[in-house]
N, C-alpha and C positions, 0 to 999 in steps of 0.2 A: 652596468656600473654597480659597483658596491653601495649598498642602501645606509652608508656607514651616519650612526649618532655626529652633528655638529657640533654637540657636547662638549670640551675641551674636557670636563669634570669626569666623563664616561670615558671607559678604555673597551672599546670595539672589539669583542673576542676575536683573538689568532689562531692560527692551524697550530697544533701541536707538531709538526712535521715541518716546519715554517722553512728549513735548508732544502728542500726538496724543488721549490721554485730559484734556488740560488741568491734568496734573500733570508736576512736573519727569521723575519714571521711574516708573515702578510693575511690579512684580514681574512675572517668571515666571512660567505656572500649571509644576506640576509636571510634565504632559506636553510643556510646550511649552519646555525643557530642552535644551541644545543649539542651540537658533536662537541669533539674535541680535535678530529682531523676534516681538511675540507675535501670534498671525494675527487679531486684528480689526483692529489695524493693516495689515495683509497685506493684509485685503480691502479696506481704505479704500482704499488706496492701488492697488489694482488698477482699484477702482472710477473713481477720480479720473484713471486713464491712459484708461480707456473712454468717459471725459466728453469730455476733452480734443482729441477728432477730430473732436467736432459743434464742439465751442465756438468750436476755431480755424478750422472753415471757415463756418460763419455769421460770425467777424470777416473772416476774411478775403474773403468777398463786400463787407460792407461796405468795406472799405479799397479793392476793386476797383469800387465804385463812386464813391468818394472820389477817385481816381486820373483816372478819367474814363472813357466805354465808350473799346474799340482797334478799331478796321476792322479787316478781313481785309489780313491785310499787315503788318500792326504799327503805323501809321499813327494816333496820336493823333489825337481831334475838334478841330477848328481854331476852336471855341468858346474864349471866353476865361473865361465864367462858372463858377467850376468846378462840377463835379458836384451834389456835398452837400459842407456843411462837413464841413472835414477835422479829424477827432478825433484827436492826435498818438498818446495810449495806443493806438488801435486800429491806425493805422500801425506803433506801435513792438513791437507785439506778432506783426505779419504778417511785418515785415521781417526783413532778415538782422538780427542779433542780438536776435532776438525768441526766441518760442518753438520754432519750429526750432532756433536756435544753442542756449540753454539744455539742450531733451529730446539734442542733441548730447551737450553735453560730458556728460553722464551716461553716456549709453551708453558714447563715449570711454572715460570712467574702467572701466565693467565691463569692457570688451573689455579693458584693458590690466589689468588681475586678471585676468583669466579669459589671457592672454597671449592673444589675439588681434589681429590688427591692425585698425585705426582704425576708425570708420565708414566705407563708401566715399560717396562724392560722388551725392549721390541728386536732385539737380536743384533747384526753386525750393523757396522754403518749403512751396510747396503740396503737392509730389510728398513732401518730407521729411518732413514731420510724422507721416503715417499711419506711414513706414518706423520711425522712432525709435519711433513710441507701440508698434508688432508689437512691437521687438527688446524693448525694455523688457517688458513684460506676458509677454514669454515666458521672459525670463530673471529675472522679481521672484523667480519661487521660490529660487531658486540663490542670488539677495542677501539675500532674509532668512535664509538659512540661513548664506552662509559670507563676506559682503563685510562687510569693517571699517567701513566708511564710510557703511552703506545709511543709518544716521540722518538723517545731513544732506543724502544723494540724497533718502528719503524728505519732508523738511521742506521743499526747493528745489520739489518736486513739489505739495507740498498750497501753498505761496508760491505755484506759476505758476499752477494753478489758479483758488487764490482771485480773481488778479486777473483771470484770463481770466472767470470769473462775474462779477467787478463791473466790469467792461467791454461784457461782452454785454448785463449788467441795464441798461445804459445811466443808472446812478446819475443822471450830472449831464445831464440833456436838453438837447440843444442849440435854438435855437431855428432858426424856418424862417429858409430863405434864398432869394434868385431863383433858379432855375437857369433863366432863357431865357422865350421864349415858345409859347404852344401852337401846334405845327406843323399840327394838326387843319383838317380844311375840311368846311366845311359845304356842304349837298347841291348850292347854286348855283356851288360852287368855290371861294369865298373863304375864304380862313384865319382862324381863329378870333385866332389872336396876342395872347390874353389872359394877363398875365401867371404863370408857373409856380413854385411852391417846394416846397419839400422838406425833411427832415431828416436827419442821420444811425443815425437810429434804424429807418428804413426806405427802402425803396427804392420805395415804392407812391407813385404821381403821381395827381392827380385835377383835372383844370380844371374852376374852379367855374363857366366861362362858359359852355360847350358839352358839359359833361360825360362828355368821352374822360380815359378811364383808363388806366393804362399799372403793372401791377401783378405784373409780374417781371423777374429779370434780363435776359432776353431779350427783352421789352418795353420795357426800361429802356432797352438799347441801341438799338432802334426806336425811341427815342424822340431820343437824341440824333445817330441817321442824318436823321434826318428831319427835324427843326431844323437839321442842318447842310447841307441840301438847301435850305431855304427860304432860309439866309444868302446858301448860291450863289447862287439864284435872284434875290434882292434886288439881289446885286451885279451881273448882269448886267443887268438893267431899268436900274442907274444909271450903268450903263456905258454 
């Protein structure tokens, strides 16, 4: 039971995090006096920073398959079909003002309580994300204990989440789309070129005509080397 003052005159400290039980605030236990959040909030919230590294880099695979594979060199595919449909949520969440920039300004705000200076410049969303999710999970103790503000860091926090899970659950399925044709050759030499699609929900290819699969990142991108070797090859026969 809560050890709560009979006081009417006393107002019995709340969790700064008080939506997180589904209620406006809900009390103090009496050891946990002195915080400012009570710790099953703590651990949800630690919980939901240790999610948040797979979640963004499974979107963000998909957005880099969305994008198109990059040759060594930096050198876009000179395909015009794009990859998979492009999902704007899952772009908007990879990109700069995505989940990078948001777990940012959080930090931001502790370092400047805590007076330290800013975040430094930690590279693309990709490299940023892990950095921000370390500094936060290492410094939550210190904000539920002494930061004014952790409520609404904590609420921005279970917000980015929730969308990154109903993004990744891939709610609204998109449907298939071409992406090219099968580069595959069969044993006598000739090219399969039976039509290929895909969704944004995966990255796994399977031609129903000759039955070459192409079932990871790194296949994925052999897959569009190699369609864009048969394009050459076609344009130089009609050259």
């Amino acid at each position: 039971m809560h050890d709560n003052h009979d006081d009417d005159s006393y107002s019995w400290p709340t969790c700064a995090a008080g939506p997180e039980t589904g209620v406006h605030s809900h009390k103090l236990w009496a050891a946990e006096v002195g915080r400012l959040v009570c710790r099953p909030c703590e651990d949800q919230t630690a919980k939901r920073l240790s999610e948040l590294g797979p979640l963004f880099r499974r979107l963000n695979e998909t957005a880099t398959l969305m994008r198109g594979a990059r040759r060594p060199g930096g050198a876009t595919s000179g395909s015009r079909t794009p990859p998979i449909p492009p999902r704007l949520e899952v772009l908007a969440l990879t990109a700069n003002g995505g989940v990078a920039t948001r777990l940012q300004a959080i930090e931001d705000s502790w370092r400047t309580a805590l007076g330290w200076t800013v975040a430094p410049w930690r590279g693309s969303p990709a490299q940023a994300v892990p950095a921000h999710l370390k500094f936060l999970a290492n410094n939550l103790p210190w904000a539920v204990d002494s930061y004014e503000s952790i409520g609404q860091d904590i609420d921005d926090l279970r917000r980015l989440h929730a969308e990154c899970v109903a993004v990744a659950a891939n709610e609204h399925r998109p449907g298939r789309v071409s992406i090219g044709r099968c580069p595959a050759r069969y044993d006598d030499g000739h090219l399969c070129r039976a039509d290929l699609t895909a969704t944004a929900s995966s990255h796994r290819v399977h031609c129903g005509q000759c039955g070459a699969r192409w079932e990871t990142l790194g296949e994925w991108k052999q897959l569009r080397e190699q369609q864009d070797a048969v394009l050459r090859e076609d344009a130089g026969v009609a050259a």
